[in-house]
C-alpha positions in Angstrom: 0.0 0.0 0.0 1.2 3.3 -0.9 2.1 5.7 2.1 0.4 9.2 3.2 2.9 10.9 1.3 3.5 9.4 -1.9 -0.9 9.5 -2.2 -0.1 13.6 -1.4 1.9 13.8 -4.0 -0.1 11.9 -6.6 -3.3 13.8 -5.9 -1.3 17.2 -6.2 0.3 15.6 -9.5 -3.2 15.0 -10.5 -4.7 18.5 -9.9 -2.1 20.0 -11.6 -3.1 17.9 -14.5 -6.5 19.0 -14.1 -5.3 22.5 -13.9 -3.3 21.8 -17.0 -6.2 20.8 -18.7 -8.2 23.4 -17.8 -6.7 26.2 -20.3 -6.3 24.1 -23.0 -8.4 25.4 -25.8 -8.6 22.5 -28.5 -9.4 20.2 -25.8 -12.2 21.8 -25.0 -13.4 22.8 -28.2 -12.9 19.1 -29.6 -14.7 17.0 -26.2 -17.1 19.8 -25.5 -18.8 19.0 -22.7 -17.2 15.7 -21.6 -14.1 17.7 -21.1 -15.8 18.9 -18.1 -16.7 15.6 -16.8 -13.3 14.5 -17.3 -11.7 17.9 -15.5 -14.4 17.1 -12.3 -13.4 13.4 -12.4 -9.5 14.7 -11.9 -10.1 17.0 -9.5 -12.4 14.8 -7.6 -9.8 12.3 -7.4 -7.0 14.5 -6.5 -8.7 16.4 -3.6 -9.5 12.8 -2.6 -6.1 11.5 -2.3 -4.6 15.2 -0.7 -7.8 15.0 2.2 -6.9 11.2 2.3 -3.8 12.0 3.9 -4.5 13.1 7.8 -0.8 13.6 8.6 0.7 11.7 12.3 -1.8 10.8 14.8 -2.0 13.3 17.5 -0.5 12.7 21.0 -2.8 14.8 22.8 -5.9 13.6 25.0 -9.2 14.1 23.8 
């Protein structure tokens, strides 16, 4: 299983694919609007794997 930091950087990989994507003007002009359904799905999936990670366990009482 991949660790909390490799899935940190993955997701931010991923939203700056989406990002990327996102001012590209031929691909939105050819994929209309799937393009945005495929820009969602990527963002989705990055802020996924970024919130995934919850960093060390705290030491604290509750």
């Amino acid at each position: 299983m991949l660790n909390h930091k490799t899935l940190f950087l993955i997701g931010n990989v991923i939203l700056g694919l989406a990002l990327s994507l996102f001012f590209i003007p031929p691909f939105w002009a050819n994929l209309g609007g799937w393009a945005m359904v495929i820009w969602m799905a990527l963002v989705s999936v990055g802020v996924y794997l970024i919130t995934r990670d919850k960093g060390p366990k705290s030491t604290m009482p509750d």
